[in-house]
C-alpha positions as CSV (number, residue, x, y, z in Angstrom):
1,X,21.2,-11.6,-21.4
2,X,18.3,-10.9,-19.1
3,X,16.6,-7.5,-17.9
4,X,14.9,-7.2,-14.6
5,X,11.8,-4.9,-14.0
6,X,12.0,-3.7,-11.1
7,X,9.3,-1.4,-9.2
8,X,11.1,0.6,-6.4
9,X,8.5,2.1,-5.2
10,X,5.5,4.4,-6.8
11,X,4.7,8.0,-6.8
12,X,1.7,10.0,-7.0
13,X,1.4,13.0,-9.2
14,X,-0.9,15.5,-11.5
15,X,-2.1,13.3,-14.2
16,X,-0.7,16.5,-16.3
17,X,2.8,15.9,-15.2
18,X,2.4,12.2,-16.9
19,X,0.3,14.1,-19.7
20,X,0.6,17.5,-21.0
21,X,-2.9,18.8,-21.2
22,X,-3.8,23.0,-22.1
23,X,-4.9,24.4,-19.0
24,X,-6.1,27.6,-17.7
25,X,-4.0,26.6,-14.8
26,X,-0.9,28.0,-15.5
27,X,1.2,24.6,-14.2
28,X,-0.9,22.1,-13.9
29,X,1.8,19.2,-13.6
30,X,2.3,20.8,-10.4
31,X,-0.8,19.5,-8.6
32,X,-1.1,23.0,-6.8
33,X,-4.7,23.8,-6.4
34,X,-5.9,20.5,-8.5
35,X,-8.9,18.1,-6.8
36,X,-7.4,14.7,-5.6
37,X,-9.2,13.2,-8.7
38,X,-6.8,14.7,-11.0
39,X,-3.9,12.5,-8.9
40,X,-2.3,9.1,-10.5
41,X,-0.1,6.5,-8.8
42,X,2.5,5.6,-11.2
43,X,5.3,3.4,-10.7
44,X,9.0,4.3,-10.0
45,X,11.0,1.9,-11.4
46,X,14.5,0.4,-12.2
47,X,16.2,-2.3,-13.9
48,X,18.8,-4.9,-13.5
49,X,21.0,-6.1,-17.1
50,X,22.9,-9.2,-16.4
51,X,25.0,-8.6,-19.6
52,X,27.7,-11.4,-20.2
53,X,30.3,-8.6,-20.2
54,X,28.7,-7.0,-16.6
55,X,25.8,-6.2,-14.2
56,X,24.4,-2.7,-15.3
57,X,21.8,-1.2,-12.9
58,X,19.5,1.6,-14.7
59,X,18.1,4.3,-12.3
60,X,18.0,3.4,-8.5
61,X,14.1,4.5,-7.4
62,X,13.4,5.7,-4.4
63,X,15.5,5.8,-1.1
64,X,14.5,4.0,1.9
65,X,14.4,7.1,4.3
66,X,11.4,7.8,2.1
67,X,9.9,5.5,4.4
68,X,10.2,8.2,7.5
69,X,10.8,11.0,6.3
70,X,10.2,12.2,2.7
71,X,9.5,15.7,2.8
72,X,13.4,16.0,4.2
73,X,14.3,13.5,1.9
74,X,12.6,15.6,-1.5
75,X,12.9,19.0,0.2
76,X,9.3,21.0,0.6
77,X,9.2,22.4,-2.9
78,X,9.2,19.1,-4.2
79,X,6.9,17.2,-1.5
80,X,4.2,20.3,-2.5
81,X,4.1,18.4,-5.8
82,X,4.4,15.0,-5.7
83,X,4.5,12.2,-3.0
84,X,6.3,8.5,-2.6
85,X,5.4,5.3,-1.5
86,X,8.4,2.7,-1.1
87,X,7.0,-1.0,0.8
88,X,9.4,-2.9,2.7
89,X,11.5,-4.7,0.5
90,X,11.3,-2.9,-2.6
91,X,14.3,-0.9,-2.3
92,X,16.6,-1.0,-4.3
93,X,19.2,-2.2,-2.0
94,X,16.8,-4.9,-0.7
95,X,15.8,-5.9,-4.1
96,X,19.6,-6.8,-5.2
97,X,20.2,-8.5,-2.0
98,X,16.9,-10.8,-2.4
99,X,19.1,-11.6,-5.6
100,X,22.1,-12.4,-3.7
101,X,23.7,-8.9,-5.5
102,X,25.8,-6.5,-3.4
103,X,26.2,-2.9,-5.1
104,X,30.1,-3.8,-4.8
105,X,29.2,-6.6,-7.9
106,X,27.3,-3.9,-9.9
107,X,29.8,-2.7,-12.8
108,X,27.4,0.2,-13.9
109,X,24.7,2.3,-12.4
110,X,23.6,4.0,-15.3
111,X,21.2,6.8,-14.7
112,X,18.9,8.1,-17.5
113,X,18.4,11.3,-15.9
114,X,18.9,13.3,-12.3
115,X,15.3,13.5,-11.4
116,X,14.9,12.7,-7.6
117,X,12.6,9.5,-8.5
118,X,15.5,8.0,-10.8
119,X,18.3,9.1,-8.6
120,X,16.9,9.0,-4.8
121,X,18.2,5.4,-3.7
122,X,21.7,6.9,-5.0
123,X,23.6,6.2,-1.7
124,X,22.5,2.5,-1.7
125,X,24.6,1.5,-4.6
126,X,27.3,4.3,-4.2
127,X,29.7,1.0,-4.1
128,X,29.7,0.1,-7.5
129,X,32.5,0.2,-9.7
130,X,31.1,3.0,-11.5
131,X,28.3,5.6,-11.8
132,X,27.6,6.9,-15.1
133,X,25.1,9.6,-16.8
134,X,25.6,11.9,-19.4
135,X,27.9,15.0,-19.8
136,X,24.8,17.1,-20.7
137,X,22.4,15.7,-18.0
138,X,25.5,16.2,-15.3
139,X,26.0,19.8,-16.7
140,X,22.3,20.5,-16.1
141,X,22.0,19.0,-12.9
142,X,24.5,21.4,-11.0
143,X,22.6,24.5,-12.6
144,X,19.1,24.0,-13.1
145,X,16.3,23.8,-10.8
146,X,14.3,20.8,-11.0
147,X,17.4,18.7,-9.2
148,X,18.3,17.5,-5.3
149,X,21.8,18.2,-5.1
150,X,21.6,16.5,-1.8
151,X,20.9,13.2,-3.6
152,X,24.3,12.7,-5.1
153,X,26.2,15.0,-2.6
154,X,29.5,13.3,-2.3
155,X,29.3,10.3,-4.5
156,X,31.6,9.8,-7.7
157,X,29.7,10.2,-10.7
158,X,31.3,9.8,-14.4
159,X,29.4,11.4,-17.2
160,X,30.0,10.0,-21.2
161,X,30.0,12.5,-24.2
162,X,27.7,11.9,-26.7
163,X,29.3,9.9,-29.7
164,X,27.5,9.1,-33.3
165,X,25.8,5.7,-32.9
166,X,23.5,4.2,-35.1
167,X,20.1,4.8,-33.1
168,X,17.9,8.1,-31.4
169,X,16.6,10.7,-32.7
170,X,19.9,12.3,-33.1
171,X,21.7,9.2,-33.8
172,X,23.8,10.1,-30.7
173,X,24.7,8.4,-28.1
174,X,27.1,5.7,-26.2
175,X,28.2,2.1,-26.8
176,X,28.3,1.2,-23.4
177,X,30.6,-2.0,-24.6
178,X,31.8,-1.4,-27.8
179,X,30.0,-4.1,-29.3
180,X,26.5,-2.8,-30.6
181,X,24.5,-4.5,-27.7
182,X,23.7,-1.8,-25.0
183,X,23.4,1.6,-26.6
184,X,22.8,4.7,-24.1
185,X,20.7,6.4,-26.4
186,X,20.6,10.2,-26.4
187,X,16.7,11.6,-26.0
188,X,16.4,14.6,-24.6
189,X,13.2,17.3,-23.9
190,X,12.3,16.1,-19.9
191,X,15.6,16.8,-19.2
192,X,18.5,17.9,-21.6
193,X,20.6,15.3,-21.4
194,X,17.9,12.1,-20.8
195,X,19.1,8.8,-21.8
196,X,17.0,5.5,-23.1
197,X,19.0,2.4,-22.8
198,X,18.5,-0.1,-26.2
199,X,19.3,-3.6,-24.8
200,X,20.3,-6.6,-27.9
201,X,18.3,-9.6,-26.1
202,X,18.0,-12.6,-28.6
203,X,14.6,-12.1,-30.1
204,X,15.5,-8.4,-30.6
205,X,15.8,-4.9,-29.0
206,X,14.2,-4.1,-25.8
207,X,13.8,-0.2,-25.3
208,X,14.4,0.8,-22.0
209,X,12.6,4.7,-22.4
210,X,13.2,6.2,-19.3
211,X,10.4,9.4,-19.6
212,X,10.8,9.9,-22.4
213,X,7.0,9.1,-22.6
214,X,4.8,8.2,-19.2
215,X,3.6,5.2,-20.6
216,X,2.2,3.5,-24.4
217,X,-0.4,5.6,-24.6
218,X,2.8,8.6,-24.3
219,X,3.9,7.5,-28.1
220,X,1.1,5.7,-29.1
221,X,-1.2,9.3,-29.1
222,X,1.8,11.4,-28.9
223,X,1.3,13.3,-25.9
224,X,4.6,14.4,-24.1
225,X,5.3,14.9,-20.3
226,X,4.1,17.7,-19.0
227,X,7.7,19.2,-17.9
228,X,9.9,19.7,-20.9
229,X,13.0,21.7,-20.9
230,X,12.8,21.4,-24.9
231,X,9.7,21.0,-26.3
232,X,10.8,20.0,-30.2
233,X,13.4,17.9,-28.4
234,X,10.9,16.4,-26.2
235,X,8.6,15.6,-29.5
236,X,11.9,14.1,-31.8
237,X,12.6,11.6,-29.1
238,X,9.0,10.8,-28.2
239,X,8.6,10.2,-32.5
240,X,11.6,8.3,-32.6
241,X,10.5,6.3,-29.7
242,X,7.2,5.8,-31.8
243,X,9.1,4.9,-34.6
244,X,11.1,2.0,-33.4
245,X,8.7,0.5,-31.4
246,X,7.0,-0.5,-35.0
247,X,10.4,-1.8,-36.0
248,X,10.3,-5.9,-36.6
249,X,13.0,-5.9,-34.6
250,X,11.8,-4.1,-31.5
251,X,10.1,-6.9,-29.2
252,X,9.6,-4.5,-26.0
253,X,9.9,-0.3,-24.9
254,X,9.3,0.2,-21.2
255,X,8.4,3.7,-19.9
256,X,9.7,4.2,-17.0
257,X,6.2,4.9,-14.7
258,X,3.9,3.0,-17.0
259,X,1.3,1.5,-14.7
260,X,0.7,-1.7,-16.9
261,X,4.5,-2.6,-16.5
262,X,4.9,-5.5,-13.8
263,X,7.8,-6.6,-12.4
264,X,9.6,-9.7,-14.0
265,X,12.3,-10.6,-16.3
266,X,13.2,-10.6,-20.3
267,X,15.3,-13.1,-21.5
């Protein structure tokens, strides 16, 4: 078993959308009207699971047209709030191939959540043999704002229901094999149907948080993002994340834009 971090790019954002802060601003994690000094550069990021039963890709970072032409690509509401950066050959499409890995080989994209930095490179890896995100973050996606349709327009997505597993703050969930070694763990409050991935490596779990928190300091100090959709939701899974990371067991938890993340491989 091995798990690629991969960085797909970066963004730059309020340091309030990474951090909920109390503001007289009444959204600060929008950025609008907020000094350049009050910006961060965070990581967009995705990962690779060669499991023995498959090759499972977690989010897909950002798509290459970012590279020309991102305020089409993110639409102008979004662009007015946050910006991309994707260097040449950190794709995701040219990241798999520098592996010698077509989309066509990839069994699963799973994707935590349908937020434009976890979904954007979408259409790279369209060919695999299956997408899959939640029932609740699928439901979500078609109705709420927040989402870029455009992103998955015409690609076949599956979504799982929730089942009772042993892990989350809900204890809900998927078994993504059956066999108590990749658990699609329900955590919802940044979105309402946002996924961690747990990943049974040899030495122990590896916690795969998605944004759930922004980075160690997120569950360390207990500071959640600054969009929620539920904010006791948002606090349970950011707890539970706190929780098991003090767990013997636990060897590793990965936010998803945590700046002191590099890219490299657990095995």
């Amino acid at each position: 078993m091995k798990v690629h971090i991969l960085h797909t790019g970066r963004v730059l954002i309020d340091r309030a959308l990474a951090y909920k802060e109390q503001s007289l601003h009444p959204a600060p994690y929008t950025g609008w009207l907020r000094g350049r000094e009050k910006k961060m550069w965070v990581p967009v990021s995705s990962y690779l699971i060669e499991h023995p039963k498959g090759l499972i890709l977690i989010d897909t970072g950002w798509h290459e047209e970012m590279r020309w032409n991102q305020r089409k690509h993110l639409g102008s509401f979004a662009y007015s709030m946050y910006q991309g950066e994707l260097p040449e050959g950190h794709s995701i499409a040219e990241q798999l191939h520098s592996l010698g890995i077509s989309s066509k080989n990839l069994d699963f994209v799973i994707l935590s959540h349908m937020h434009s930095d976890h979904v954007s490179g979408l259409r790279q890896v369209q060919d695999a043999k299956k997408i899959l995100t939640s029932e609740n973050e699928w439901h979500s996606a078609q109705r709420k704002l927040g989402y870029i349709k455009s992103m998955w327009d015409n690609i076949s997505i599956d979504t799982f229901k929730l089942m009772d597993i042993p892990y989350g703050p809900y204890k809900k969930g998927y078994d993504l094999f059956g066999d108590g070694t990749l658990y699609l763990v329900y955590t919802p409050g940044h979105s309402d149907g946002m996924i961690s991935v747990l990943v049974k490596i040899k030495k122990g779990w590896v916690v795969l948080a998605s944004d759930v928190g922004y980075s160690e300091r997120s569950w360390k100090e207990m500071i959640l993002p600054g969009i929620t959709t539920d904010k006791k939701a948002a606090y349970d899974s950011l707890k539970w994340l706190k929780d098991f990371s003090q767990k013997k067991d636990c060897i590793r938890v990965i936010a998803n834009h945590d700046s002191k993340i590099k890219p490299g491989i657990i095995e």
